[in-house]
C-alpha positions in Angstrom: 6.0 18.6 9.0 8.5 18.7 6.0 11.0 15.9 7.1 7.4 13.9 7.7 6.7 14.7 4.1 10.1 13.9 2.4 10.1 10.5 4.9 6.7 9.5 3.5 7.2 10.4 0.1 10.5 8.6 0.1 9.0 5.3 1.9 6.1 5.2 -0.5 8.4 5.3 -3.9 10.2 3.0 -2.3 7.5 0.7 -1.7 6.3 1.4 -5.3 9.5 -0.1 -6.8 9.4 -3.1 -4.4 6.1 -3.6 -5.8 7.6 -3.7 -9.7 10.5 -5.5 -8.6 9.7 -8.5 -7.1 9.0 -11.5 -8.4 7.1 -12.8 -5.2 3.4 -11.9 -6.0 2.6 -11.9 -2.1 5.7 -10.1 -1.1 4.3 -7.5 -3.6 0.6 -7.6 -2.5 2.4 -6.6 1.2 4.3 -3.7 -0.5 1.0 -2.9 -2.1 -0.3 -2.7 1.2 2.2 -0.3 2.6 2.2 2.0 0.1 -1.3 2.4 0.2 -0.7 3.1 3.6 1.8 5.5 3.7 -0.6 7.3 0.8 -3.2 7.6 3.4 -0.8 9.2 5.8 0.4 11.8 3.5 -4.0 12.1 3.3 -3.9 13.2 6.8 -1.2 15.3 6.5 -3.2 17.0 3.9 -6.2 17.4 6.3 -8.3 14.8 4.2 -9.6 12.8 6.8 -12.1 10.9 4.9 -9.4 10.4 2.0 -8.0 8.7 4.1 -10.5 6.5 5.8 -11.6 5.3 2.2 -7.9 5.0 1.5 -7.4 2.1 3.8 -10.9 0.8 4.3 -11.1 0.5 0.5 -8.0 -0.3 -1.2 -5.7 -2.0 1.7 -8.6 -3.3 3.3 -11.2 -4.7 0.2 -9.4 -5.1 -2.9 -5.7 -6.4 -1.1 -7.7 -9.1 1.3 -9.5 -9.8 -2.8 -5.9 -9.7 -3.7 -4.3 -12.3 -1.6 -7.4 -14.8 -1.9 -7.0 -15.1 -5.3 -3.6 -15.5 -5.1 -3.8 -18.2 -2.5 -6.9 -19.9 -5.2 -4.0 -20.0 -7.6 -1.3 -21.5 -5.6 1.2 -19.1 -6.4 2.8 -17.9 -3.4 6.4 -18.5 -2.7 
């Protein structure tokens, strides 16, 4: 349960800085992605079911798919 934890918490900073980092705005909207997913992991691992649900439904789901359409309007993938 720790190690899962630590991995997690270690994959999702990670994923944070990748975010920041690049320059590719739909390399980052994928990183944005994965974090949120990794956050609604570390939900269940907290027991918080519906945390988690909303987690993905909501922000990888709704406002990333938003995300990426604008970003495709704008022409400015890479």
């Amino acid at each position: 349960m720790t190690f899962g934890f630590w991995l997690l918490a270690v994959v999702s900073v990670a994923t944070a800085l990748a975010v920041i980092i690049n320059r590719n705005p739909v390399r980052c909207a994928l990183f944005l992605v994965m974090n949120f997913c990794c956050l609604a992991v570390l939900y269940l691992m907290l027991d918080a079911q519906l945390q988690a649900a909303l987690q993905v439904l909501v922000c990888a789901g709704a406002i990333m798919a938003l995300f990426l359409f604008v970003l495709m309007l704008l022409n400015l993938g890479g």
